[in-house]
Each structure stands twice: as structure tokens, then as C-alpha cells.
N, C-alpha and C positions, 0 to 999 in steps of 0.2 A: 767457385763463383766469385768474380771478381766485383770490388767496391768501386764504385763511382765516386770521386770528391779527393781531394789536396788532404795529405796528412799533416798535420801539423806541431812543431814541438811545444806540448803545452807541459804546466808544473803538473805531476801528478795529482791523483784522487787522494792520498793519504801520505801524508809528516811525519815522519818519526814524534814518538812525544818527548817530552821533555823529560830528561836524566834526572830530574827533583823529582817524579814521580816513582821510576825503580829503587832511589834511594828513602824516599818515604815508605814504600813498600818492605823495605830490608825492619822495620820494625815489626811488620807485621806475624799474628801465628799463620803458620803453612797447612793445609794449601788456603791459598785465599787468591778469591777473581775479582782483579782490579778492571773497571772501565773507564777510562778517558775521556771524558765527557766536553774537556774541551777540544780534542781532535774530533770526538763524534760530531761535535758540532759544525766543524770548521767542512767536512766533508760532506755533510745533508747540506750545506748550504752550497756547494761546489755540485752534488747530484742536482740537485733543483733547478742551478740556474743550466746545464747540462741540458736536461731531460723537459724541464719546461714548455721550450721551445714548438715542443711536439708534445707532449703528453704530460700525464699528471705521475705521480711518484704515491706509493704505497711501500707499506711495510708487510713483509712476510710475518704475519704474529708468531708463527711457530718457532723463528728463529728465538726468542724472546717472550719470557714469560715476567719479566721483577717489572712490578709495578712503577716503581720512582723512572725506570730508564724509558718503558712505554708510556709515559707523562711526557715525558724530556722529549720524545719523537714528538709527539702529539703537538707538542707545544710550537715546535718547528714547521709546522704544516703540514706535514708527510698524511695522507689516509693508511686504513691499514684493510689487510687482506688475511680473512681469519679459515680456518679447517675446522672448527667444531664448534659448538654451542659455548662453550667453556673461554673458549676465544675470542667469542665475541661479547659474551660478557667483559672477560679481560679489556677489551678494545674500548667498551661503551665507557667504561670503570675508569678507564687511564685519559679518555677526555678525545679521542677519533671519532670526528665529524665524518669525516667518507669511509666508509667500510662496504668490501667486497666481502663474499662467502663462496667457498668450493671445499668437496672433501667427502667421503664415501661418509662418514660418520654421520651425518645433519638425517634428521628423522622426518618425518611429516610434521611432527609436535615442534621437533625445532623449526621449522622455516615457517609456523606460525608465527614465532617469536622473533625470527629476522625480519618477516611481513612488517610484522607492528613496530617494530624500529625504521622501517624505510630500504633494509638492506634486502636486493634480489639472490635469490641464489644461482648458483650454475650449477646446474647437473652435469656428474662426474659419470654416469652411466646411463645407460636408456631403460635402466628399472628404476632408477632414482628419477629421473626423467619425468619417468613412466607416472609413479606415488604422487611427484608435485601436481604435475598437471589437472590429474583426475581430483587432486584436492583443492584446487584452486583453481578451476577451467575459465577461461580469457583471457588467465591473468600475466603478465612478462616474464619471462623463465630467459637466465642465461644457459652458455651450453660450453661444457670441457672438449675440446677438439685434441684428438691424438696428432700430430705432426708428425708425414712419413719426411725426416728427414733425407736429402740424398747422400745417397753412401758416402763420397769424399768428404762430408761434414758431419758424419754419425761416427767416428773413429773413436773418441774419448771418451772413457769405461763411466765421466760423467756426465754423458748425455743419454738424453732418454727419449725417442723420437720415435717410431715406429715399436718401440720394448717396451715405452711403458705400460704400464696395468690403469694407468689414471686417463678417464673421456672414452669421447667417441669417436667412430669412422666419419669421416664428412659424408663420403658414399654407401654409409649405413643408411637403409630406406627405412628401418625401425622406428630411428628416433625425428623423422621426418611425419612418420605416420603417426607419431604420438602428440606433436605439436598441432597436425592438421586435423586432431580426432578431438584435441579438447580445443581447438582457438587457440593456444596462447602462441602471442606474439615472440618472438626470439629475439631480444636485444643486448645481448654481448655474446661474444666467441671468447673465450676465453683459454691460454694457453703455457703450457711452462715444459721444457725439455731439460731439464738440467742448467749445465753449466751451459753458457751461452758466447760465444764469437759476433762479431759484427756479423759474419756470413749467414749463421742462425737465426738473427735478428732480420737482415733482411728477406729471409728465403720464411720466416715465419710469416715477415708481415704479408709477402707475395700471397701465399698461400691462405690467410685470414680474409684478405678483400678479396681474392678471389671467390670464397665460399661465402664471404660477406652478399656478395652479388644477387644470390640463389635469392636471400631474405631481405625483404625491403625494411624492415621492422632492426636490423640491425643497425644499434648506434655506435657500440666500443668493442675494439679489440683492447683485451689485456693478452701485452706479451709477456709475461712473468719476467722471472727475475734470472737466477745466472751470471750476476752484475760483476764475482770474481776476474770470470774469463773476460766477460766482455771491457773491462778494465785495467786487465793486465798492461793495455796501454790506453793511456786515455784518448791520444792522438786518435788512434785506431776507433775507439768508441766514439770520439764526436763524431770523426766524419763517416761513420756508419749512422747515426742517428740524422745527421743532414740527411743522409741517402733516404731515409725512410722515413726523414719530414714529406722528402720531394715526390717521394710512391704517393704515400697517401693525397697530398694536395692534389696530384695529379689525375687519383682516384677520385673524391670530389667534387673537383672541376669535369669530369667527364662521364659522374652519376648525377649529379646535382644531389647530392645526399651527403650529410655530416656527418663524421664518422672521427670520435673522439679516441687516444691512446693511452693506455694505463699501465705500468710496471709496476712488480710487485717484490722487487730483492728484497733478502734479509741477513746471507752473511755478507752479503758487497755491501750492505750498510752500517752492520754492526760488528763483524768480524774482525778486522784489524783493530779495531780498538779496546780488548779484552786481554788481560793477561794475567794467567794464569800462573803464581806463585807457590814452589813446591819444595822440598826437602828431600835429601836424599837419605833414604835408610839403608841403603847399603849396597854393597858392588861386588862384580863378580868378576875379576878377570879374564877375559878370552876364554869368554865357556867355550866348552868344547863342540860342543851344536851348533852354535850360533856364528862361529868364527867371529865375536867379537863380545865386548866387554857389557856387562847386563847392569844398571843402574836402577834400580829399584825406588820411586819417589813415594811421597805418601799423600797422595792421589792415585784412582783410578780412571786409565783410560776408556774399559769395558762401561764404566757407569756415566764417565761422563763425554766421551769420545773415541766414541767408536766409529767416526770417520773422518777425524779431523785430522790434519797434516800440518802441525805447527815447525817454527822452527824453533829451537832449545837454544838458550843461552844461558848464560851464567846472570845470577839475578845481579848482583852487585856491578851497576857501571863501572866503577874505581878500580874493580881487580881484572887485573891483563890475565888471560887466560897462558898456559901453556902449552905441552906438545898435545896436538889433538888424538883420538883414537878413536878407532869407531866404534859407535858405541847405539845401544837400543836399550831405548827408555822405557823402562816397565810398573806399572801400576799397581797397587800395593792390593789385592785381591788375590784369592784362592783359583782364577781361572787362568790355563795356560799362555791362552793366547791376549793378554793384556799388555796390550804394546800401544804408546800413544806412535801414532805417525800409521795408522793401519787403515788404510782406503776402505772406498764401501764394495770393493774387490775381494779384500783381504790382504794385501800384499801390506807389508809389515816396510817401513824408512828405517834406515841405521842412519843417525847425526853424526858426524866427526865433531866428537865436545872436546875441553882440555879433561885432562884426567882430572876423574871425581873422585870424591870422598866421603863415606856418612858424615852427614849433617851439613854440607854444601848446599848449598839455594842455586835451582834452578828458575827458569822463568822461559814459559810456553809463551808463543804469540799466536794471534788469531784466535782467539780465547771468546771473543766476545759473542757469537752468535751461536745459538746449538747447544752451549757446554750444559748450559742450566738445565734445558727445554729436556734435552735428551738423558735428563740426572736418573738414575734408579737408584737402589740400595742394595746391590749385591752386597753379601759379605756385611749387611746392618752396618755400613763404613757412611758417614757423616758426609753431604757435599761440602765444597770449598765455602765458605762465608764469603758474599758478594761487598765488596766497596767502588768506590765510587769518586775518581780523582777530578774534580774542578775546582778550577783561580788557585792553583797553587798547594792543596789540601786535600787531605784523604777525607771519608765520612765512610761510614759501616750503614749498609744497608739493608741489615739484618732489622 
């Protein structure tokens, strides 16, 4: 599906940060998750004036649970988008004025509780659907839409469009009959496929006002989040967002209906600016399985990324690396397959590092969204101690 609209060479969404930060970090005990707080910053303000234009900007809470960093959003403007009661506690707690709700979890008892804060929910099924309505009969119900994506843009193992498990069929007659059986009005579609392209973006919005049509009572599409891909090149993302400033106005002017846009990313917002500070416990030469060399850090990937795809460098800006090898970084847990760089496929990255050494500092990028959220305690093994680099200065925010 081709974009309409002039690309243009604009600076990227995210800075390298500054070398005083990796090097203040070389004091620290390993593992520990540094975030950047002035590049975080510097990039919510680059999405905003971006996304603006056309829509409002939220946060995926799930990427992000430390209180100090969802203040810091909040503070910025951003609304947040929560998946369970707990989250949206989080969200009230950390100071987010606009807050969205979606997520199989949310009960009847909870969406009393998002009632009385102001917050609607979206049902994520037509038996969740089903619970609200009958508890709350006339009252405004959003709704999770499944996206059949078209095949030449459902290819990548992180989209999720016609597979996912999360909403509904737009031409399910179910959750039609359950809005028309208790009165409640229907005003948001709400929607999220993964990682997201301009071309997803626009084939969702198509596919949102079209179904928007059916309900007059419809005020907002949320196109969720995916902001990675769709920022891979910014060029690429502006003028896919022009495109589908100009659907929508178009839409509009030729319903006479207003019809508001909301995204919801969490690691296109917080991801590149986390990193993850590690030590090497030891190494394996050219196992023999692996056709390559086994680095052992002391961190785990299974507890704390288990779909994250960073890239590994040496924590010390100052020291030049040498000859590289290939090498797969492994997390200091009793389970086999504990390999940081392992898709939510399974398929395991090998980094070409310089040769390692116990007691070497490594340093993970992309650290900053997920790592916390998705922390367990296999193996009773401690998470990373989270700190916090702004104006030049670390802070522990333990």
C-alpha cells in the first residue's frame, strides 16, 4: 500500500547520550538500569510536536512501572494507557490527567473504580463487553477491534493483526447485539497490532472510520502504539501521519462528525533510553553447540528480557574494543535457554563483541521499557537497581 506525501530528511527521534553518562555508570554495582532522563525528555517533546498535529500521545503503562520515571512522563504531558486495576492506580499515583483502560484482566468491581475516576473502559472481548454493559446499561463502553491486517503487511513475526487473541470481529453480530440490548453508546474503537509501519497506520486508520461509520456515537480511534517500527525512520513516520491527518479531516468534512486520534506507545517512548549495565562472569570459548563463544553476565535475560533485542557493547566509552567474535550473551539463571537478544519467536542474536573477559562491563541498549515490568525472580536472583541520569548526574532510585 503506497504513502501519499514528500519524505523528508528530518534529525532523528533519539541522540545518542552523552559518554559522562556511561562513564559515571562504570562506578556503579552491576547489573544496574540506568535511564536518561534528559534524552527521555528531549524525544517526548520531538513525539508531541510530531503526533500533535493529529492526535494526542499516551503512554503504554505496561512498558513502565518506577514511579519517579511515570511522574517525569506525566509531567511532560503525555496521558497514559493502563491494562489492569493496579495500573491504573499506578497512573492516578504518578499524576496522568487522561487515562485510557483495555486488558482481559479489569473485572466488573474494577471498572467501578475506573467509572469513578472518569476513565472508560474498552472491552477486549464480547463477554467482557457482555459483564459491562449489563452492569452499567446506557452507559459509554469503548470497544478492542481485531485488525485483519493485509497479507503483504502482516509479515513481521511482531505484528499482530488478524492472530491476535486481544478484541473483536468488527463483523461479529455478538458484540453488536450486546451494545443494542443494554443502550450503551459506543465511543472509542480502539486498537493495537504490534510493531507498527506507516502502511499499518494508515490501513488501520482506513479500517477504524470505516467501522466508525456503522456508530454514530463514535468519538476516538486509538491507534496504539508500535512507535519502534514506525520510527525507524522519522521521515517515513511524519509523512505517514500527514497521510492520516488528511484521511481523517477528510472523513469529517464528509460525516460532519468529530472524530479525535490517540496513540498509546511505550517502548518507542521509553526504550532507547534505558541501559542496562552488566558484568561478565565468565566465558566459554567456541562451545561446541553454539558455534560460538558463551558470555555469561550477571543478569538475567529470562527474568528480565525475554523479548528484547538489545545491542551489547562494552560499557566503558574510553576502551577501543578488539578483534570481534561471535558471541551470545547469556544470563546468569539455571534455565537453558537464557539468552538476552531472544525474540518473542524464540530465535536467539549472536553480537560480534571484542573478546570478553570475567569481570568486563558490558552495557545492553534499549533497556528502558519492559525490562522492570517483565522482572520475575527465577532462581530468587535480585533485579537490576534502577537509577536515573539527569543535568549531568546519576541518582539511585531505589
Amino acid at each position: 500500500m503506497p504513502m501519499s506525501g514528500v519524505v523528508r530528511r528530518v534529525a532523528p527521534l533519539v541522540r545518542p547520550p552523552a559518554a559522562q553518562l556511561f562513564r559515571a555508570a562504570l562506578a556503579l554495582p552491576t547489573p544496574a538500569l540506568v535511564y536518561d532522563l534528559d534524552g527521555l525528555r528531549r524525544s517526548v517533546a520531538t513525539l508531541v510536536e510530531d503526533v500533535g498535529g493529529i492526535g494526542a500521545l499516551n503512554l503504554a503503562v505496561k512498558a513502565c512501572h518506577t514511579p519517579s520515571v511515570l511522574a517525569e512522563l506525566a509531567a511532560l504531558g503525555l496521558g497514559a494507557d493502563v491494562a489492569s486495576i493496579g495500573e491504573y492506580r499506578l497512573a492516578r499515583a504518578a499524576g496522568f490527567d487522561r487515562i485510557t483502560a483495555t486488558g482481559p484482566s479489569f473485572t466488573t468491581a474494577d471498572a467501578v473504580e475506573l467509572r469513578a475516576g472518569g476513565v472508560v473502559l474498552d472491552a477486549s472481548s464480547v463477554e467482557q463487553l457482555e459483564r459491562l454493559c449489563r452492569s452499567f446499561p446506557g452507559s459509554p463502553v469503548g470497544v478492542r477491534l481485531r485488525v485483519p491486517l493485509p497479507d503483504d503487511i502482516e509479515r513481521e513475526a511482531s505484528t499482530f493483526g488478524r492472530v491476535s487473541r486481544f478484541g473483536v470481529e468488527a463483523t461479529d453480530p455478538r458484540w453488536h447485539a450486546v451494545l443494542a440490548r443494554w443502550g450503551c453508546p459506543l465511543v472509542r474503537l480502539h486498537m493495537h497490532t504490534g510493531q507498527m509501519t506507516p502502511e499499518h497506520l494508515l490501513h488501520k486508520t482506513r479500517y477504524a472510520l470505516a467501522v466508525a461509520e456503522a456508530f454514530p456515537t463514535v468519538d476516538t480511534l486509538d491507534l496504539g502504539g508500535g512507535f519502534f517500527s514506525l520510527y525507524a525512520s522519522r521521515g517515513r513516520a511524519l509523512a505517514g501521519l500527514r497521510t492520516v491527518g488528511r484521511e481523517v479531516e477528510a472523513w469529517r468534512a464528509r460525516t460532519g462528525r468529530p472524530m479525535a486520534l490517540q496513540f498509546e506507545p511505550g517502548g518507542g517512548i521509553l526504550g532507547p533510553h534505558g541501559f542496562l549495565f552488566v558484568s561478565v562472569l565468565s566465558v566459554e570459548r567456541d562451545h561446541p553447540a553454539f558455534g560460538a563463544d558463551v558470555v555469561t553476565v550477571d543478569a538475567s535475560a529470562w527474568n528480565l528480557a525475554p523479548w528484547h533485542r538489545p545491542e551489547v557493547l562494552l560499557a566503558d566509552p574510553d576502551v577501543a574494543g578488539v578483534a570481534e567474535r561471535r558471541t551470545l550473551v547469556a544470563g546468569n539463571t539455571l534455565y537453558e535457554n537464557d539468552f538476552f537478544g531472544t525474540d518473542v519467536r524464540g530465535a536467539v542474536t549472536a553480537f560480534d563483541l571484542p573478546t570478553c573477559a570475567a569481570g568486563d562491563r558490558l552495557v545492553l541498549t534499549a533497556a528502558g521499557a519492559y525490562t522492570m515490568t517483565n522482572s520475575r525472580r527465577f532462581n530468587r536472583i535480585d533485579p537490576p537497581v534502577e537509577h536515573a541520569w539527569s543535568a549531568g548526574s546519576l541518582r539511585s532510585l531505589a
